[in-house]
C-alpha positions as a LaTeX table, in Angstrom:
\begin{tabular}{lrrr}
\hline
Residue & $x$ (\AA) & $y$ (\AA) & $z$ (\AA) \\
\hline
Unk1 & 18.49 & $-14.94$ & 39.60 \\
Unk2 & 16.79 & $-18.35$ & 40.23 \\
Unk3 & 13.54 & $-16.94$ & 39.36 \\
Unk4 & 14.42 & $-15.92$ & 35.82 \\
Unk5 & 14.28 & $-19.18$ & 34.53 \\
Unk6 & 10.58 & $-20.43$ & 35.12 \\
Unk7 & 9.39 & $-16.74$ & 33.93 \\
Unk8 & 10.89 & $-17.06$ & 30.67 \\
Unk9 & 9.68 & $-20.51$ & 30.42 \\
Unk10 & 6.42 & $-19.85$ & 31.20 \\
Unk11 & 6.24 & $-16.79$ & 28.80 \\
Unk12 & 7.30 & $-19.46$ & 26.63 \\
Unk13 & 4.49 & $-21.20$ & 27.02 \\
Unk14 & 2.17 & $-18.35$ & 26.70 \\
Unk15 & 3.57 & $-17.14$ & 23.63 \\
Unk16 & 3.31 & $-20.95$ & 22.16 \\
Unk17 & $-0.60$ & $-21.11$ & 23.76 \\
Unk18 & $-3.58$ & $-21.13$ & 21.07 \\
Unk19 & $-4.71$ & $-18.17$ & 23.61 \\
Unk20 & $-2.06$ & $-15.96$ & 22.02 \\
Unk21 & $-3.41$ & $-16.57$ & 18.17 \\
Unk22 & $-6.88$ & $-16.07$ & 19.68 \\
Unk23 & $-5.41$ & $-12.75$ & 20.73 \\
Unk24 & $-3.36$ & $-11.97$ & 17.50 \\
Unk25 & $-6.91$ & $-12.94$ & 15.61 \\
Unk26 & $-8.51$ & $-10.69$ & 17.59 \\
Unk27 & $-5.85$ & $-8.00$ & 17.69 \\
Unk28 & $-5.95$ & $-8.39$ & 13.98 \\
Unk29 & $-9.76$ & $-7.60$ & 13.07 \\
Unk30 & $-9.65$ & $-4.76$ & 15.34 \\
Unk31 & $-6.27$ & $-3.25$ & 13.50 \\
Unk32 & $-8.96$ & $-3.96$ & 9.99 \\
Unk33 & $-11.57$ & $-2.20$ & 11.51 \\
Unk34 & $-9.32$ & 0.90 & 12.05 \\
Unk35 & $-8.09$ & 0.32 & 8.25 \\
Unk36 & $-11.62$ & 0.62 & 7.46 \\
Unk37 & $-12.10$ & 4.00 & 8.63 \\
Unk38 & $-8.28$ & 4.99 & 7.04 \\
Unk39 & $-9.93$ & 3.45 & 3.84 \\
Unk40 & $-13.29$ & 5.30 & 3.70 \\
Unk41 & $-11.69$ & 8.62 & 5.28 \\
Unk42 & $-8.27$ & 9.46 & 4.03 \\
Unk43 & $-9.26$ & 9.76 & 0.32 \\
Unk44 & $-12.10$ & 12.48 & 1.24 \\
Unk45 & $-9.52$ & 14.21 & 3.37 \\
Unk46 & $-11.61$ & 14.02 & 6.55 \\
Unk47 & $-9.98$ & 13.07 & 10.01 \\
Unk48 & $-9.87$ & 9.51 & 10.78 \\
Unk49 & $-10.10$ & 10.23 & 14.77 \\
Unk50 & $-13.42$ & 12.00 & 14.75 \\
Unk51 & $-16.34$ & 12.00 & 14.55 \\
Unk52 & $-17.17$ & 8.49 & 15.10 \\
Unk53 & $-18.12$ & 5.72 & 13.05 \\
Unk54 & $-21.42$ & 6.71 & 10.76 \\
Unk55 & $-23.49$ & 4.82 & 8.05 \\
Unk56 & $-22.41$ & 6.54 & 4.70 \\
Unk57 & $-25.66$ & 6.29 & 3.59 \\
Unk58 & $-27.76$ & 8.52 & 6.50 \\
Unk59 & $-25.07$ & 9.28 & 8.75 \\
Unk60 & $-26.58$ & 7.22 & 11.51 \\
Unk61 & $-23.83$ & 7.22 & 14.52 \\
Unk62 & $-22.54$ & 3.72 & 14.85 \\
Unk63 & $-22.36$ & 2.61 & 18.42 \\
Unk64 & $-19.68$ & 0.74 & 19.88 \\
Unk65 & $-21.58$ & $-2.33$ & 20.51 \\
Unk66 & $-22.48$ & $-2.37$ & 16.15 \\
Unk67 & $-18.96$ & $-1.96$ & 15.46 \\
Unk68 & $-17.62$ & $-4.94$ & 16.82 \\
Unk69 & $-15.84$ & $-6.36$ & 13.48 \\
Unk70 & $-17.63$ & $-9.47$ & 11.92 \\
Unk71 & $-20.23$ & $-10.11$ & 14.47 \\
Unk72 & $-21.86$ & $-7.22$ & 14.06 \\
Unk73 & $-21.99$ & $-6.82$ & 10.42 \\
Unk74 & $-23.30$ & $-10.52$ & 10.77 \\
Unk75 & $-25.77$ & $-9.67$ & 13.64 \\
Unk76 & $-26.91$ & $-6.94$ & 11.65 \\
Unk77 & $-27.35$ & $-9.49$ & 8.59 \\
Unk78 & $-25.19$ & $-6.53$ & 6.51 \\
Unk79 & $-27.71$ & $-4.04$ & 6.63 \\
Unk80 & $-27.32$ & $-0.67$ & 8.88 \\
Unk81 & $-30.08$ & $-0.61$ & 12.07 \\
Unk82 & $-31.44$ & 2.51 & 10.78 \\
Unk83 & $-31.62$ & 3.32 & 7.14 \\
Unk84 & $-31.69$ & $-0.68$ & 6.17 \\
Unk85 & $-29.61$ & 0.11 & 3.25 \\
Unk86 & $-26.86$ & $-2.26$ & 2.87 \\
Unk87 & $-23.42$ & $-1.94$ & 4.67 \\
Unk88 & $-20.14$ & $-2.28$ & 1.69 \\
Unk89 & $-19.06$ & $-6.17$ & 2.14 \\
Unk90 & $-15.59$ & $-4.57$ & 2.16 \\
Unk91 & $-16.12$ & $-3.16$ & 5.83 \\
Unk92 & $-16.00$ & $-7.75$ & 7.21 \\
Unk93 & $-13.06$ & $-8.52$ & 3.82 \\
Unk94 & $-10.80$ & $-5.80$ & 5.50 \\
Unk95 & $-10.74$ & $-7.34$ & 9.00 \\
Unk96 & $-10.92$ & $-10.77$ & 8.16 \\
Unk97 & $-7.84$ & $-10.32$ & 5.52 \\
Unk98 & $-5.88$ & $-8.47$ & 8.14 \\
Unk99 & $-6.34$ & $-11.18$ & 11.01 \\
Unk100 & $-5.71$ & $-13.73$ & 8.24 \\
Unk101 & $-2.17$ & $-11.88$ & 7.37 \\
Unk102 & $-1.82$ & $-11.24$ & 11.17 \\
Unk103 & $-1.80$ & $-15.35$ & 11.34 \\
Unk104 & 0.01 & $-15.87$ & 8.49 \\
Unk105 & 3.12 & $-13.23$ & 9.77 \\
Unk106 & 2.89 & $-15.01$ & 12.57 \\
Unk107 & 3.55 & $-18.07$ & 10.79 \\
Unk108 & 6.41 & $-17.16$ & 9.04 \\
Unk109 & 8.24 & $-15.03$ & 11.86 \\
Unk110 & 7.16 & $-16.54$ & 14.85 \\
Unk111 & 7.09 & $-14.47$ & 18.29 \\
Unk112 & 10.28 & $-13.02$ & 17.14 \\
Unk113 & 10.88 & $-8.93$ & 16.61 \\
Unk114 & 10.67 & $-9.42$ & 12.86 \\
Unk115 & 7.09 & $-10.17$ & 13.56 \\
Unk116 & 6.65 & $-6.67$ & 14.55 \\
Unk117 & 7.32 & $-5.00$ & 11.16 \\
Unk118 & 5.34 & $-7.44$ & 8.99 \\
Unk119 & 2.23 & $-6.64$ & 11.13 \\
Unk120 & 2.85 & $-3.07$ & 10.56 \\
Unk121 & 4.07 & $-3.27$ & 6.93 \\
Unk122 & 0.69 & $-6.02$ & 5.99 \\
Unk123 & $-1.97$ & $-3.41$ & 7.47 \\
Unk124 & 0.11 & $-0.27$ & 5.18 \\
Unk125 & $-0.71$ & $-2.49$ & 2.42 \\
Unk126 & $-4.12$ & $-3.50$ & 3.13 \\
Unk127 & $-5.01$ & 0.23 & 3.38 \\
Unk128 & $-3.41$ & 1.66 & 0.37 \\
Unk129 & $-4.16$ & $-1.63$ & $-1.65$ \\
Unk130 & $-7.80$ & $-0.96$ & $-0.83$ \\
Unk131 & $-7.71$ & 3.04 & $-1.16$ \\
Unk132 & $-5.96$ & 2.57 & $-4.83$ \\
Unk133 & $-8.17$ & 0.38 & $-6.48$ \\
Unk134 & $-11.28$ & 2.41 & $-5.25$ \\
Unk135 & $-9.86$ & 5.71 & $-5.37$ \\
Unk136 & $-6.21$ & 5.19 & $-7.79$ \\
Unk137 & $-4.62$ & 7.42 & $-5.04$ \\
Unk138 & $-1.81$ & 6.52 & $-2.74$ \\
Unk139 & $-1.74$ & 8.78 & $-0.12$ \\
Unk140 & 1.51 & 10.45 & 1.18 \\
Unk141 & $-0.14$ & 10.43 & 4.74 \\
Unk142 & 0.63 & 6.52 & 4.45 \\
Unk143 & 3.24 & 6.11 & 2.19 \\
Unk144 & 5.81 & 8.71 & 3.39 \\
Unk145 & 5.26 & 7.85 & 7.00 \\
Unk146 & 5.63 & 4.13 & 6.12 \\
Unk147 & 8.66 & 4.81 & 4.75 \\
Unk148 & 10.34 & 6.21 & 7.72 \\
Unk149 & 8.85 & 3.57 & 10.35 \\
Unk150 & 10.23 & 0.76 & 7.72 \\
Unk151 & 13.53 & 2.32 & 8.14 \\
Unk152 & 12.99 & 2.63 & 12.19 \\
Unk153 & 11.76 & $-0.81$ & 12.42 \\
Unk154 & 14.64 & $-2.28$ & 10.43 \\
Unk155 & 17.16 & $-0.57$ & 13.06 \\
Unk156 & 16.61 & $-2.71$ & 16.08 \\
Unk157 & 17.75 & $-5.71$ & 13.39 \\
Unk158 & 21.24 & $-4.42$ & 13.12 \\
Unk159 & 23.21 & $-1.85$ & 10.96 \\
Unk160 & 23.21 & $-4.50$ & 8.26 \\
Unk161 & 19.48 & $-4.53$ & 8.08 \\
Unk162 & 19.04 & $-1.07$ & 8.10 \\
Unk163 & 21.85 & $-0.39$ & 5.33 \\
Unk164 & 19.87 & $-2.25$ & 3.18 \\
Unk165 & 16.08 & $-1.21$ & 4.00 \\
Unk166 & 18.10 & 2.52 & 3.16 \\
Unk167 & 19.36 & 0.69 & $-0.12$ \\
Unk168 & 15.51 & $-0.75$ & $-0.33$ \\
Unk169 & 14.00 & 2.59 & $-0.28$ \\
Unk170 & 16.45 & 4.85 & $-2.53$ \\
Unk171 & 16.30 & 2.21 & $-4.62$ \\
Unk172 & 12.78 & 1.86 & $-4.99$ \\
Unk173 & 11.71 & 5.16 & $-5.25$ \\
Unk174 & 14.22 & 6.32 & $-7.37$ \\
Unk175 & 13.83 & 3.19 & $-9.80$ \\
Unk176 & 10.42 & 4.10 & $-10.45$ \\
Unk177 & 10.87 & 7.81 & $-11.07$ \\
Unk178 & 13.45 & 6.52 & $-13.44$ \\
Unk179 & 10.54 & 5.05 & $-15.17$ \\
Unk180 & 8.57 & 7.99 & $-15.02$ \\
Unk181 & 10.63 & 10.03 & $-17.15$ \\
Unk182 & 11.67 & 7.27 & $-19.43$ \\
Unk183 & 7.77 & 6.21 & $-19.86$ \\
Unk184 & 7.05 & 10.02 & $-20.76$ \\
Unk185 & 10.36 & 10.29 & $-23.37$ \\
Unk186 & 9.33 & 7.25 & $-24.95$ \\
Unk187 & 5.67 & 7.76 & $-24.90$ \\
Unk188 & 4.95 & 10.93 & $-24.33$ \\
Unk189 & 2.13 & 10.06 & $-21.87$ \\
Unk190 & 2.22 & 9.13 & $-18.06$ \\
Unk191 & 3.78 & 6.22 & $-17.12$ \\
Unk192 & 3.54 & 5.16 & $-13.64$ \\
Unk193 & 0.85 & 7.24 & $-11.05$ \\
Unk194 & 2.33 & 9.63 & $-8.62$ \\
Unk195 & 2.21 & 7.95 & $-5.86$ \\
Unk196 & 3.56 & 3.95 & $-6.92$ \\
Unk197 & 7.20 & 5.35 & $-6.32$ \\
Unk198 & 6.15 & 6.27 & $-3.14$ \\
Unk199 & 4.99 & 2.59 & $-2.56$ \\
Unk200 & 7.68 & 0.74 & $-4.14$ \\
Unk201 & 10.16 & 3.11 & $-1.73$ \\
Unk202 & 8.27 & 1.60 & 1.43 \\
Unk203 & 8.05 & $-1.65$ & 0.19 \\
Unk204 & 11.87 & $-1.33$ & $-0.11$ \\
Unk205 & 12.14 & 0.20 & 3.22 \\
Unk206 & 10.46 & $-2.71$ & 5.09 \\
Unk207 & 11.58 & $-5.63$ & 2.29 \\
Unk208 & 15.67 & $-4.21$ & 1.62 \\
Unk209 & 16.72 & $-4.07$ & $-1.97$ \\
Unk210 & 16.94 & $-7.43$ & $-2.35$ \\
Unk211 & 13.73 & $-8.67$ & $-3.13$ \\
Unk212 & 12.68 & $-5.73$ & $-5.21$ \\
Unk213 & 12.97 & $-7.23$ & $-8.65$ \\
Unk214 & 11.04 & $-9.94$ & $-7.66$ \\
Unk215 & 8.24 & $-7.62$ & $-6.49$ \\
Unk216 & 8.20 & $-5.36$ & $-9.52$ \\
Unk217 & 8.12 & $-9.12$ & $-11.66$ \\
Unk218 & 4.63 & $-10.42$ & $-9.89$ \\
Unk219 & 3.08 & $-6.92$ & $-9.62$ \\
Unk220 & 3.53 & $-6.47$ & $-13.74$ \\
Unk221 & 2.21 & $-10.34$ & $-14.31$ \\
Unk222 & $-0.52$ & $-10.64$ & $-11.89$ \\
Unk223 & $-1.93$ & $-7.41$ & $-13.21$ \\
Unk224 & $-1.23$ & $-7.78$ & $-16.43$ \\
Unk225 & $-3.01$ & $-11.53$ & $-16.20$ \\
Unk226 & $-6.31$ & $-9.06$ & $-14.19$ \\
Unk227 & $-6.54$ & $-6.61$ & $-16.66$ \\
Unk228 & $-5.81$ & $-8.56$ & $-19.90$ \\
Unk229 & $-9.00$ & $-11.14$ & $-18.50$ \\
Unk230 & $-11.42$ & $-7.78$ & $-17.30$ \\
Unk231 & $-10.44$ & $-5.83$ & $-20.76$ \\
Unk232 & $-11.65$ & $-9.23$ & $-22.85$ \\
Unk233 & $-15.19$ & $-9.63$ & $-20.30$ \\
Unk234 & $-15.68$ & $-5.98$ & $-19.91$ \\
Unk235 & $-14.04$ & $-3.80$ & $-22.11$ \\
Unk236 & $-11.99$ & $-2.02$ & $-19.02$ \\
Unk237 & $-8.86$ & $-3.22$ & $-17.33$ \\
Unk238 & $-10.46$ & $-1.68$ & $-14.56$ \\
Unk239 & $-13.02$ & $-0.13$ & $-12.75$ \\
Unk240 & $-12.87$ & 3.75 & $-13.05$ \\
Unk241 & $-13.24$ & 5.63 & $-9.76$ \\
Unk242 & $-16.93$ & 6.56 & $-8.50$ \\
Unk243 & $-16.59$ & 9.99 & $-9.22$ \\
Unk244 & $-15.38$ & 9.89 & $-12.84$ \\
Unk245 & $-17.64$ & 11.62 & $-14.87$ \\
Unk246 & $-17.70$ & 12.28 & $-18.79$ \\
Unk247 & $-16.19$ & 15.78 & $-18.90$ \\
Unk248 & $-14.13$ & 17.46 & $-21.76$ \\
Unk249 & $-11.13$ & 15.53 & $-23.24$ \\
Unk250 & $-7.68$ & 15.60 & $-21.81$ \\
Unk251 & $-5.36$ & 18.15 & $-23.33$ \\
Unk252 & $-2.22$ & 17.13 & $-24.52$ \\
Unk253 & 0.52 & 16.52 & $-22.16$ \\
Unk254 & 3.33 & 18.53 & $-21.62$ \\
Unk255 & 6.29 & 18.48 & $-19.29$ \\
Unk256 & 7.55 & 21.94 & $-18.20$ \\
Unk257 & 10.38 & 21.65 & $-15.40$ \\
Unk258 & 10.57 & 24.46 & $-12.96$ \\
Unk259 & 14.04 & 24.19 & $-12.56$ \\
Unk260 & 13.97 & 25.63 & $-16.27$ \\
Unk261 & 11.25 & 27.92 & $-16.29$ \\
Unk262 & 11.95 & 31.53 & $-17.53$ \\
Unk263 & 13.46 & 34.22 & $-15.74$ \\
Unk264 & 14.58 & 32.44 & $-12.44$ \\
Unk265 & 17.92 & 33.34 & $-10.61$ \\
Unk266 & 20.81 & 30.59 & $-10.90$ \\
Unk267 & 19.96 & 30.47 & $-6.86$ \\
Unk268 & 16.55 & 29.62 & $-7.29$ \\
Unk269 & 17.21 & 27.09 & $-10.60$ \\
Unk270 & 19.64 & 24.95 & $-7.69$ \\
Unk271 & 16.86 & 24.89 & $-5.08$ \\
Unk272 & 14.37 & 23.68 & $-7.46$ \\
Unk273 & 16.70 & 21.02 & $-9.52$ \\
Unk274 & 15.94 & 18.31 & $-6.17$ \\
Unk275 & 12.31 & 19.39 & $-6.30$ \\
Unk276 & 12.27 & 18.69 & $-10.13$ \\
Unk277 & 14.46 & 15.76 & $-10.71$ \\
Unk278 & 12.75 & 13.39 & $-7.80$ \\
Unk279 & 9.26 & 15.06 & $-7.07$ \\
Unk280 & 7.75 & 17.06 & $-9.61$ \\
Unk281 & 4.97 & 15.46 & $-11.52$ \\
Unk282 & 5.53 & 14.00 & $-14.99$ \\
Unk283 & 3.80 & 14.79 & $-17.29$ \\
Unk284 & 2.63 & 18.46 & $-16.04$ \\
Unk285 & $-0.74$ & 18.26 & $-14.15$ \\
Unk286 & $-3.32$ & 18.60 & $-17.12$ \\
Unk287 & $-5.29$ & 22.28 & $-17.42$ \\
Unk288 & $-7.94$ & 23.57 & $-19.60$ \\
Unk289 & $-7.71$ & 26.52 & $-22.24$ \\
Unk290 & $-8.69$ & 28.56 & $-18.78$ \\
Unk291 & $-5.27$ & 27.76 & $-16.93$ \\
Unk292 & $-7.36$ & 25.54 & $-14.33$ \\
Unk293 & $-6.41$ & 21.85 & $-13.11$ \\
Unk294 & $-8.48$ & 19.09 & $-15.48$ \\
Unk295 & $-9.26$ & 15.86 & $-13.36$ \\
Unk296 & $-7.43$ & 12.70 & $-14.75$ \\
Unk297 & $-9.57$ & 10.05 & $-16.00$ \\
Unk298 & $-8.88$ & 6.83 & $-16.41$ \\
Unk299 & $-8.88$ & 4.90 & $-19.81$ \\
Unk300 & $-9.95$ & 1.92 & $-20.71$ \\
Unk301 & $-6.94$ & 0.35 & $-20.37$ \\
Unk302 & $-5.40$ & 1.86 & $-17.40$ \\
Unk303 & $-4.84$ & $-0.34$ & $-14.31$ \\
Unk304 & $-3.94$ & 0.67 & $-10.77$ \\
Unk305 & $-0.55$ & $-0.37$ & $-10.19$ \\
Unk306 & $-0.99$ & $-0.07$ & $-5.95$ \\
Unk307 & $-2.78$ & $-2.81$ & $-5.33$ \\
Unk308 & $-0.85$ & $-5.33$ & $-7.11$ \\
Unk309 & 2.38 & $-4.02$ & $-5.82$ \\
Unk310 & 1.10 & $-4.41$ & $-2.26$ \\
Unk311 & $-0.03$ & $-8.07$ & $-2.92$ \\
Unk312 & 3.66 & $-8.88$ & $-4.80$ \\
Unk313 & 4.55 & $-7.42$ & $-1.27$ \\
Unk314 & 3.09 & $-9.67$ & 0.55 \\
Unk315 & 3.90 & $-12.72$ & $-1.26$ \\
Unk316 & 7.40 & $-11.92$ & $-1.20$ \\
Unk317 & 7.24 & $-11.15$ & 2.55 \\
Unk318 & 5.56 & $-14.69$ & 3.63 \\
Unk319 & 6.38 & $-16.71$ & 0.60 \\
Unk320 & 10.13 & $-15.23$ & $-0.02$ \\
Unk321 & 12.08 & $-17.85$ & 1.64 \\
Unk322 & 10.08 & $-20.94$ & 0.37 \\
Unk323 & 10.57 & $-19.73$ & $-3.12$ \\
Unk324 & 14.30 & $-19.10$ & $-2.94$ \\
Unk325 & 15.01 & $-22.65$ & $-1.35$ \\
Unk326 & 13.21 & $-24.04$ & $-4.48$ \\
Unk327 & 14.82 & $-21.59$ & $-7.17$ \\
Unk328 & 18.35 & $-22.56$ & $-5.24$ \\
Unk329 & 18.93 & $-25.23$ & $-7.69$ \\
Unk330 & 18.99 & $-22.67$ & $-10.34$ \\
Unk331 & 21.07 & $-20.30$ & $-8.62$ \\
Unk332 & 17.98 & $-17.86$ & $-8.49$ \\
Unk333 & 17.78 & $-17.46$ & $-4.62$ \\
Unk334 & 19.37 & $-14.23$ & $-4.67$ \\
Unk335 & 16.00 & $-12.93$ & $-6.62$ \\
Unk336 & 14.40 & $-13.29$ & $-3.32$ \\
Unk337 & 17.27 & $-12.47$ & $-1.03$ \\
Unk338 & 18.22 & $-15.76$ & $-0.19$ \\
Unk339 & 17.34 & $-17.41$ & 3.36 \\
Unk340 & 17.14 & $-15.22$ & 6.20 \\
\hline
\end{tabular}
């Protein structure tokens, strides 16, 4: 029993050691390197485990000792050893902004548990952030997984926590397909993509309820403030995806709920009424005169929502207690959650 003390002292020390920021650092541009390959990967649907790394321009194999995050895109002087073409500056942004939020997590939690979670729920938003401005997808390989582990990782914090990361999630999600149906009755037009209910529910999930308004508040203004500035320079709020071609115009939207279709059994209208009122797509996927899928398109002024949701996320995660000790005054802490 005598020996306990000077072991927890000295992994006291350790843990308070510049070593063990070296280490997160580290830890942290290899966890961006990894989001890389989820970033480049996921949206083609190919399998993030093999093969190994490649140049996407000649599908020269990367080896391990030209993968090393920063140095070797720097040693390489950006360029890939054998084609010389140059290597996507967002391949050194992704691990140096995930080691940066690593740090900055670790400034705001400490070596404490809660430290665990913000790791975990900073690199979900890296990834989809990235994936949804490129692609304007938000994978449910990340965001319905994310929403379960935000619901694990808030268990080991008490029943309290985890009551309200349940509260964080229903209410997200659900919030947001509200708005779906109320953006398509009002406008007659999608309102929200797919998958930002998704993302709202895991931001819940590892955030609680609390926050949420907040959230929702900076997401809308800083991308409102992006787009409005892009529109006026370049006459797009933002960049459509690579592979958006011309193409035929859009039909008209519809909404056709399968819960209602035609000549279903009162059995089969009850199983589908969960499927329709939280999952279903609204409007109906567009088709052509032929009956087959049309690819959506961005306009002009569409703006993917993912990205700014994920940075609202993070702001509220690092920022949220700062800003509700200076809103106290005004009895607007609760906006953020208050202190925890």
């Amino acid at each position: 029993m005598a020996s306990i003390g000077p072991r927890v002292e000295t992994l006291s020390l350790l843990a308070s050691s510049p070593l063990s920021l070296i280490w997160l650092a580290a830890l942290g541009l290899v966890v961006g390197s990894f989001l890389n390959v989820v970033i480049a990967r996921l949206p083609a649907e190919q399998s993030i485990v093999r093969p190994r790394s490649r140049c996407p321009s000649c599908g020269h194999s990367i080896p391990w000792y030209e993968n090393i995050p920063i140095f070797s895109f720097l040693a390489l002087r950006g360029r890939c050893s054998a084609c010389k073409k140059p290597i996507s500056v967002r391949y050194p942004l992704v691990e140096l902004l995930t080691a940066t939020l690593f740090l900055a997590c670790w400034r705001r939690f400490g070596w404490e548990y809660p430290l665990a979670p913000a790791l975990l729920f900073a690199s979900l938003l890296i990834a989809l952030a990235f994936i949804d401005a490129e692609h304007w997808l938000l994978p449910l390989e990340l965001t319905v997984p994310g929403m379960v582990v935000g619901l694990a990782m808030a268990a080991p914090m008490g029943l309290d926590r985890l009551w309200a990361a349940s509260l964080g999630l229903s209410v997200g999600f659900l919030s947001f397909r509200l708005l779906e149906y109320v953006g398509w009755k009002a406008f007659r037009r999608e309102a929200l993509g797919a998958g930002d209910k998704f993302l709202f529910g895991l931001i819940g999930a590892f955030l609680t309820h609390r926050p949420l308004l907040v959230v929702l508040g900076l997401a809308s203004l800083q991308g409102s403030l992006y787009g409005g500035v892009r529109m006026l320079l370049t006459g797009r709020a933002a960049p459509a995806p690579e592979d958006a071609g011309a193409g035929a115009a859009e039909p008209e939207p519809t909404m056709s709920w399968a819960f209602l279709a035609p000549g279903l059994s009162l059995f089969r209208r009850m199983a589908l009424l969960p499927y329709s009122l939280l999952l279903q797509p609204i409007p109906d996927e567009p088709k052509d005169a032929e009956g087959e899928e049309v690819e959506w398109r961005p306009g002009k002024s569409n703006l993917p929502f993912g990205p700014w949701l994920a940075l609202a996320g993070v702001e509220v995660l690092l920022f949220g207690p700062y800003l509700a000790s200076k809103l106290s005054p005004l009895g607007l802490e609760w906006l953020f959650g208050g202190r925890d």
